[in-house]
N, C-alpha and C positions, 0 to 999 in steps of 0.2 A: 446645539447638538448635545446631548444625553452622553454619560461616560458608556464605555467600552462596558460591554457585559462581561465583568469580572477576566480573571487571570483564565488564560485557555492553558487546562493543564494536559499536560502531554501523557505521564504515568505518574500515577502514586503519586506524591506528595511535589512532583517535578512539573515545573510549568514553564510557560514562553516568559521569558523576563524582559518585562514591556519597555525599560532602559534599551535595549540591545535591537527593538527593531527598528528597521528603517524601512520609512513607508514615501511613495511617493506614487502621485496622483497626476493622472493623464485625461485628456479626452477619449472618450469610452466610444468603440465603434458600435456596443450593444443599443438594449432596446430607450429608448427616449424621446423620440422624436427629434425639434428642435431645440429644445433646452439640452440635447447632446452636443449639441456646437458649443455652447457656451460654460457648459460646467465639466471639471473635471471628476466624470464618477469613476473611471478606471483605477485601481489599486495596482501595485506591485508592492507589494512586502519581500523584503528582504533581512536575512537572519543570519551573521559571522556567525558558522560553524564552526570554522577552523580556532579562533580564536577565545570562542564564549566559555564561562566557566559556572553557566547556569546548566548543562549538563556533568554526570557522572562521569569521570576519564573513560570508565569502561562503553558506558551506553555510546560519548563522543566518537570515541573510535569506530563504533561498528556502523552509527549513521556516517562519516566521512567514507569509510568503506564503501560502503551499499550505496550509496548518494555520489559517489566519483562523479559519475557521470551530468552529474545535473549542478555540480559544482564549478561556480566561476571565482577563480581564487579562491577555494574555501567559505563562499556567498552562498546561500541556496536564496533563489526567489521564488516567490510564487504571487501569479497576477489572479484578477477576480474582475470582470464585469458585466456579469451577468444581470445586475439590478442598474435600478435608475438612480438611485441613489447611494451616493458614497458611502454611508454610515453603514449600508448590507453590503456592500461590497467590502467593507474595508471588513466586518466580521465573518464573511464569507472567505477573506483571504488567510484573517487568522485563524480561523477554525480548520482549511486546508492543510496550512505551514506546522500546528499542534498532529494533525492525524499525520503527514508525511512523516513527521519526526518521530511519533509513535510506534509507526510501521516501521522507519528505518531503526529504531531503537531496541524494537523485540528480541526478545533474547532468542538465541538459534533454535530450531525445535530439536527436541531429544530424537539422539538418533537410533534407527529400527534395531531392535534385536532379532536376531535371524532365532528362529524357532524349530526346531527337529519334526519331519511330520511322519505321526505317529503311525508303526508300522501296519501296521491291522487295517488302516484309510490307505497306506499306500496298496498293500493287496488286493484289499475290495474292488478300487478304481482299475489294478490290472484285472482283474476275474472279468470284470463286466466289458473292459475294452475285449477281453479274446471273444467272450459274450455276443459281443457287439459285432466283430469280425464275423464268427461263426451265420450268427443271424443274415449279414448282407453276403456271405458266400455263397449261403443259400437260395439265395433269389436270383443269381445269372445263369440257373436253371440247367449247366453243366452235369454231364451223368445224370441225362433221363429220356437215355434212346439207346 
């Protein structure tokens, strides 16, 4: 088996610190046939969140937040077996557990600034609503007998 294709990095210059994971291998109910009975391609990686110091306090905190739910003890894990072979699975699991933590790590989006709408648009839109009234009063054909 071939090394791990490089460090799966999460942002910027921050990557999964390959120390920290804990990988463990199951029989895969995916695709195989009969060689699924006998090899273990299923992956479950798992990654101490609560306790790791390969993320920023700030970025840790907001994945622990946002990931509560998918935290057992502070563990996130993530399973992979979709191939028949462990080596894509096991890079399909790390490549999941990097974008989760990515996603969980984004910084908040800036929030809306409320904008004044400019008066002359708000007139036009009432002119055309009375506009508009006018026009459909006209067609229930009232006052023409």
């Amino acid at each position: 088996m071939g090394p791990m294709s490089g460090p799966y990095v999460i942002r910027g210059s921050v990557s999964l610190p390959e120390a920290e994971l804990m990988w463990r291998f199951s029989r895969s109910s995916g695709p195989g046939g009969q060689h699924v009975n006998t090899s273990d391609s299923q992956v479950e990686l798992r990654f101490d969140l609560a306790n790791t110091d390969a993320l920023p306090p700030v970025w840790k905190e907001r994945a622990l937040e946002r990931l509560a739910n998918r935290l057992v003890g502070g563990v996130v894990s993530v399973r992979a077996s979709e191939h028949r072979s462990q080596w894509r699975n096991r890079e399909m699991a790390a490549t999941r557990l990097a974008s989760l933590l990515a996603e969980a790590t984004a910084p908040p989006p800036r929030p809306r600034r409320a904008t004044k709408i400019p008066r002359g648009i708000n007139e036009r839109r009432l002119r055309e609503k009375k506009q508009r009234s006018q026009t459909k009063r006209g067609r229930s054909g009232e006052g023409w007998g």
